[in-house]
C-alpha positions as CSV (number, residue, x, y, z in Angstrom):
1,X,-32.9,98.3,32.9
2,X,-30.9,95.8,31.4
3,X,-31.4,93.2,34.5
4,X,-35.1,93.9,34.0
5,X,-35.1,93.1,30.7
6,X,-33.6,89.9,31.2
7,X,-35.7,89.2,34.1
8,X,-38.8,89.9,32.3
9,X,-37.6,87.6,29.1
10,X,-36.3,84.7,31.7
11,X,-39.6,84.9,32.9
12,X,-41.4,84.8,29.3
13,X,-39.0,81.3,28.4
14,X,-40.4,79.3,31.7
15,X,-43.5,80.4,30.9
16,X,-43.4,79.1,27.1
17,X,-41.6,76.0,28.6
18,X,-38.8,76.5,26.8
19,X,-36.7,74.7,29.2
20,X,-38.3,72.0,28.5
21,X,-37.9,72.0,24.8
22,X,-34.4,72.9,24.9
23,X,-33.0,71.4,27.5
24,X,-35.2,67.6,27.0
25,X,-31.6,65.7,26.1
26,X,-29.5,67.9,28.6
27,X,-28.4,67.9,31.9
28,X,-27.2,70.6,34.4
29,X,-25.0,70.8,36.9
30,X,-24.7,74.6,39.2
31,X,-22.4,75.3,41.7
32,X,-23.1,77.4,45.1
33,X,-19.9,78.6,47.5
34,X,-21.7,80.5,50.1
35,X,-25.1,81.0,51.4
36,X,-25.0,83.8,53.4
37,X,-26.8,87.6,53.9
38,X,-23.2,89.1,54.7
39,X,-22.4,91.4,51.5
40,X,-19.6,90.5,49.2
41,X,-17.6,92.2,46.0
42,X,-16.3,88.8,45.0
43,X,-19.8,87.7,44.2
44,X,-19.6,84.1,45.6
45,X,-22.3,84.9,48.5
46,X,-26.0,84.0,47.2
47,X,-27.7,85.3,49.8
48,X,-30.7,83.0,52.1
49,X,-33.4,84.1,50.0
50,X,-32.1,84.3,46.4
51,X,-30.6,80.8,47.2
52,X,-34.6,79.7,48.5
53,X,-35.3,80.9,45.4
54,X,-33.2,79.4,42.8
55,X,-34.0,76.3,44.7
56,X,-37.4,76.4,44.6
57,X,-37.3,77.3,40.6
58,X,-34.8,74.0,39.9
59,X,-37.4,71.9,41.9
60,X,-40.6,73.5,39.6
61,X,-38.3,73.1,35.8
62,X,-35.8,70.5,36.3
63,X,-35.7,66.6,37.7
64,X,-33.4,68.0,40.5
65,X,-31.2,63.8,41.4
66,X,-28.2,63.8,43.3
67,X,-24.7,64.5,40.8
68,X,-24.2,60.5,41.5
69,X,-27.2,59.9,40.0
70,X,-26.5,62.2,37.1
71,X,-22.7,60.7,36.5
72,X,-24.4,57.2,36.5
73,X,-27.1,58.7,33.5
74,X,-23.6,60.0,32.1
75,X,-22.0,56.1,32.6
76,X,-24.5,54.3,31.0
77,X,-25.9,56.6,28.5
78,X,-29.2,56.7,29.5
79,X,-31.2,60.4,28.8
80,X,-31.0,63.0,30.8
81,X,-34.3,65.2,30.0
82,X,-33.5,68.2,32.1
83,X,-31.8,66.5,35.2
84,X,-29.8,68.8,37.5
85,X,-27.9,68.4,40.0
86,X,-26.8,70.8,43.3
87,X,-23.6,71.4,44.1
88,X,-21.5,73.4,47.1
89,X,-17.7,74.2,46.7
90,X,-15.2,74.6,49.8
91,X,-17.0,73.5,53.1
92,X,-18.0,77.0,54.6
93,X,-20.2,76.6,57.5
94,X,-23.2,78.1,56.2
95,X,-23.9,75.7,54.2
96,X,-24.5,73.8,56.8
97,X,-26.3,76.5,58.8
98,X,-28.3,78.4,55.7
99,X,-27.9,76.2,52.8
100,X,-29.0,72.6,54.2
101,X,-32.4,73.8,55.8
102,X,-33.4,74.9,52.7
103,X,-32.4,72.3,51.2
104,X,-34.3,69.9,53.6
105,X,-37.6,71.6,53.2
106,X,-37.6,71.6,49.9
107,X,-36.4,67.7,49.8
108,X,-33.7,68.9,47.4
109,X,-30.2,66.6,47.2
110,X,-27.5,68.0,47.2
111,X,-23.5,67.2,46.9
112,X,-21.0,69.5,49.0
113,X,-17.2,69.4,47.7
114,X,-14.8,70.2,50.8
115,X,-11.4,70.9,51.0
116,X,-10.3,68.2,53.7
117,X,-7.4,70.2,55.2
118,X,-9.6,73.0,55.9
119,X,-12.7,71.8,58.2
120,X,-12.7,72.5,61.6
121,X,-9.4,75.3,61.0
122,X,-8.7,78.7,60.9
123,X,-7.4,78.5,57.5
124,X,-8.0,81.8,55.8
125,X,-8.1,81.6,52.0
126,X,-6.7,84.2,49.8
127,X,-9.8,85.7,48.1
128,X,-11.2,86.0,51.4
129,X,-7.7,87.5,53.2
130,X,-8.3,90.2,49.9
131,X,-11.2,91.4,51.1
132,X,-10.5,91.3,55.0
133,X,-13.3,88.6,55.6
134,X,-13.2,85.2,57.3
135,X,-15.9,82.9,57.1
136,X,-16.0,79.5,59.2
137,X,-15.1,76.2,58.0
138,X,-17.8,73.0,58.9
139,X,-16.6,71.1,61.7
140,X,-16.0,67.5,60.8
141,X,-19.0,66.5,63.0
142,X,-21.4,68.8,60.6
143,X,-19.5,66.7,57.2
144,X,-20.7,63.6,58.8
145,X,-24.0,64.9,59.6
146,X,-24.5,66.1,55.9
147,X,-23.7,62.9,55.0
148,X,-26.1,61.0,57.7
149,X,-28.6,63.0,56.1
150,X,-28.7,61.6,52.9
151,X,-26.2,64.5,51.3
152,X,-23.5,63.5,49.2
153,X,-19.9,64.8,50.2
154,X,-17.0,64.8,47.2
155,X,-13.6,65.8,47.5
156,X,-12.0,69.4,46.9
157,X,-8.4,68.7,47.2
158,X,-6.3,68.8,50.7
159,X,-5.8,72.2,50.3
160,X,-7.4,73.8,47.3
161,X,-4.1,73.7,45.2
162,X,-4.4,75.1,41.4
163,X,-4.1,71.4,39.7
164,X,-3.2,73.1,36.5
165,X,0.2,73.9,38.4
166,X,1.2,71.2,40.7
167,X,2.4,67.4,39.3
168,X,3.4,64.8,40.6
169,X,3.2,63.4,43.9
170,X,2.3,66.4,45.1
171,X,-0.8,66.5,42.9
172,X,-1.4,63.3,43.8
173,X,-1.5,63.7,47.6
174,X,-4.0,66.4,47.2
175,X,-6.1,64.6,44.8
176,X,-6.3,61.0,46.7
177,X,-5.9,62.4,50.0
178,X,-8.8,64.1,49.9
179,X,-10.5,61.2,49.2
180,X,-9.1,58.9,51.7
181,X,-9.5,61.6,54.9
182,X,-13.1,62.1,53.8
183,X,-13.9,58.4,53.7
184,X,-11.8,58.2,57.3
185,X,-14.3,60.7,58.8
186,X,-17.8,60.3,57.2
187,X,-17.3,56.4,56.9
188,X,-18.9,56.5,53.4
189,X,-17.2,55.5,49.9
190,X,-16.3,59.0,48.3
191,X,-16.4,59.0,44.3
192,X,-17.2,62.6,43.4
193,X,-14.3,65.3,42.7
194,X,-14.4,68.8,41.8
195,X,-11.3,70.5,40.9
196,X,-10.2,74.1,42.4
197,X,-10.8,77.3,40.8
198,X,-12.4,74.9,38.2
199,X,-10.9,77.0,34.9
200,X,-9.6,74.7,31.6
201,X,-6.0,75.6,32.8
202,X,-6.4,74.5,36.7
203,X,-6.7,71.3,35.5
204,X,-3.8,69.4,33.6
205,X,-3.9,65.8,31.3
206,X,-1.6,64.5,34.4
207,X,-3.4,65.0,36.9
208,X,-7.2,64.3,35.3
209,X,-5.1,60.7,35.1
210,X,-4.5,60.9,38.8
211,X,-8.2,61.5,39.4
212,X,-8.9,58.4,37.3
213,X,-6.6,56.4,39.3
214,X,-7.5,57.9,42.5
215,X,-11.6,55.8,42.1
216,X,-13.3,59.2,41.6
217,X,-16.0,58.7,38.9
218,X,-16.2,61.9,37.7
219,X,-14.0,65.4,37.5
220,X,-15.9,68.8,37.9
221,X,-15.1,72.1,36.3
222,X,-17.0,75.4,37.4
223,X,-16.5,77.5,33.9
224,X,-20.2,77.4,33.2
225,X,-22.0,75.0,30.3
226,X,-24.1,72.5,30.0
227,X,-24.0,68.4,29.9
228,X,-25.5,67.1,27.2
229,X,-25.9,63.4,26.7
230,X,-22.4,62.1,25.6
231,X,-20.8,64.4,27.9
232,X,-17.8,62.4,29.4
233,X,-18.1,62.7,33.4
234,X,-14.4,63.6,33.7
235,X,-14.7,67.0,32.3
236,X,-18.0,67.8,34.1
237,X,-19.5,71.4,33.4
238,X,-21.0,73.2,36.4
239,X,-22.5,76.4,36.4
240,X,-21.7,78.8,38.8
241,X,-24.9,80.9,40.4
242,X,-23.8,84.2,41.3
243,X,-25.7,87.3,42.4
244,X,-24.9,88.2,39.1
245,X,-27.7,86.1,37.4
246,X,-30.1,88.8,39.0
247,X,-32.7,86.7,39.6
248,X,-33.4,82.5,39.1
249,X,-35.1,83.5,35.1
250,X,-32.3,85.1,34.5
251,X,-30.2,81.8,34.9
252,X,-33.2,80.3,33.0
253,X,-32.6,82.4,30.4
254,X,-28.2,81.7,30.3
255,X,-29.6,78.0,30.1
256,X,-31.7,78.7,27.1
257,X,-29.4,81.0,25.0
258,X,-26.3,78.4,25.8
259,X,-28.5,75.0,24.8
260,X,-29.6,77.2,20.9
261,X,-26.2,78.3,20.9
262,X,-24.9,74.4,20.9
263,X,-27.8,73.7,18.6
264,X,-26.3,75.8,16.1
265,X,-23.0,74.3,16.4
266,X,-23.7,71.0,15.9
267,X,-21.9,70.0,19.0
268,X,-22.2,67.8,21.8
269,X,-19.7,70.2,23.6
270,X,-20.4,72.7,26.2
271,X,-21.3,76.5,25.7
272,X,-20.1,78.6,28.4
273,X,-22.2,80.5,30.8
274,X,-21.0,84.0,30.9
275,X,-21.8,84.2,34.7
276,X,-19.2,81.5,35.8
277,X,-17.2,81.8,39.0
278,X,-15.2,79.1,40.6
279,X,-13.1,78.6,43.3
């Protein structure tokens, strides 16, 4: 009853074009891991039709750019007015296979944030190994295609290390290494990061300097909010869609409650979304 409800008022606030009123000097930035029909308890599968979905409702209420064009917006100032940007975390293969189609059809960019170490392996990440699942890696070949195809590819890290943990050289490796074995194999300038697990404590002062250093223009969370002009590029909100939203209204409605809720504070901060995942 409770996911109806919200449903139904989702609905009600794209209907009144509230999105539009709201959200006229804000930007958004969401965050996909997996597009896949395979169930899953960790909740960071959406599956080939809810993500059709929640694509086709960004391309009907928001100027859906690519994040580079939304980071330059950020750079220079200029307003934002509802843009939003696509993002993909990891590298899994169906994003290639189930997420990029969609994409296509729909003429919708998108940026996808790999973990260089990881394409074309066997790795098997931890919160998969929990629950007994393994789920391909892109091959390198597929990362270039993405990118021949007008997609934007950003760096995850070497090995999806939690940054709020690791200093140093180390932290450094991970952070411009990324970069540089991405640019090796897609022969394109890479400038867009996204931090692991993408919490305020997997990210340290230290290492948001390294990022800087490294020639990334902007430094991605995933602990849900908003980016409202003024936001600085280097702590980036995303939004993480989950099958938790219910429905693409329901993340309508998340968007409306968080921009009233910064309204009332005054602030040209970020409210949390309370459906936020990262990884």
């Amino acid at each position: 009853m409770k996911t109806l409800a919200r449903d139904a008022i989702g609905r009600m606030s794209s209907a009144a074009r509230l999105h539009a009123l709201l959200l006229r000097r804000t930007g958004v930035v969401v965050a996909f891991h997996r597009v896949q029909d395979a169930p899953d308890s960790l909740g960071l599968s959406v599956d080939r039709a809810m993500f059709e979905r929640h694509c086709r409702f960004f391309k009907r209420h928001f100027n859906v750019v690519p994040l580079g064009a939304l980071v330059d917006r950020l750079e220079r100032g200029a307003p934002l007015s509802r843009h939003l940007a696509i993002t993909f975390d990891d590298g899994y293969r169906d994003n290639f296979e189930n997420a990029r189609p969609i994409l296509e059809r729909l003429e919708l960019p998108a940026t996808f944030f790999i973990v260089s170490r990881w394409m074309e392996t066997d790795t098997w990440p931890w919160w998969d190994r929990e629950q007994g699942v393994r789920h391909p890696w892109m091959t390198w070949d597929q990362v270039a295609e993405l990118s021949r195809r007008g997609f934007d590819i950003g760096a995850h890290t070497c090995t999806h290390p939690d940054l709020g943990s690791i200093s140093g050289p180390v932290a450094r490796q991970e952070i411009a290494g990324a970069r540089e074995e991405i640019e090796r194999r897609i022969g394109k300038r890479v400038d867009l990061f996204a931090y692991p697990y993408g919490g305020p404590r997997h990210m340290s002062a230290d290492n948001l300097a390294i990022v800087k250093a490294a020639g990334y223009r902007c430094c991605c969370s995933c602990h849900g909010g908003l980016a409202p002009a003024g936001a600085d590029p280097f702590h980036l909100h995303r939004i993480a869609i989950s099958p938790g939203f219910g429905s693409p209204h329901q993340f309508g409605l998340e968007l409306v409650r968080a921009s009233v809720a910064r309204r009332a504070r005054g602030s040209v901060g970020c409210c949390e979304i309370s459906e936020a995942t990262g990884y």
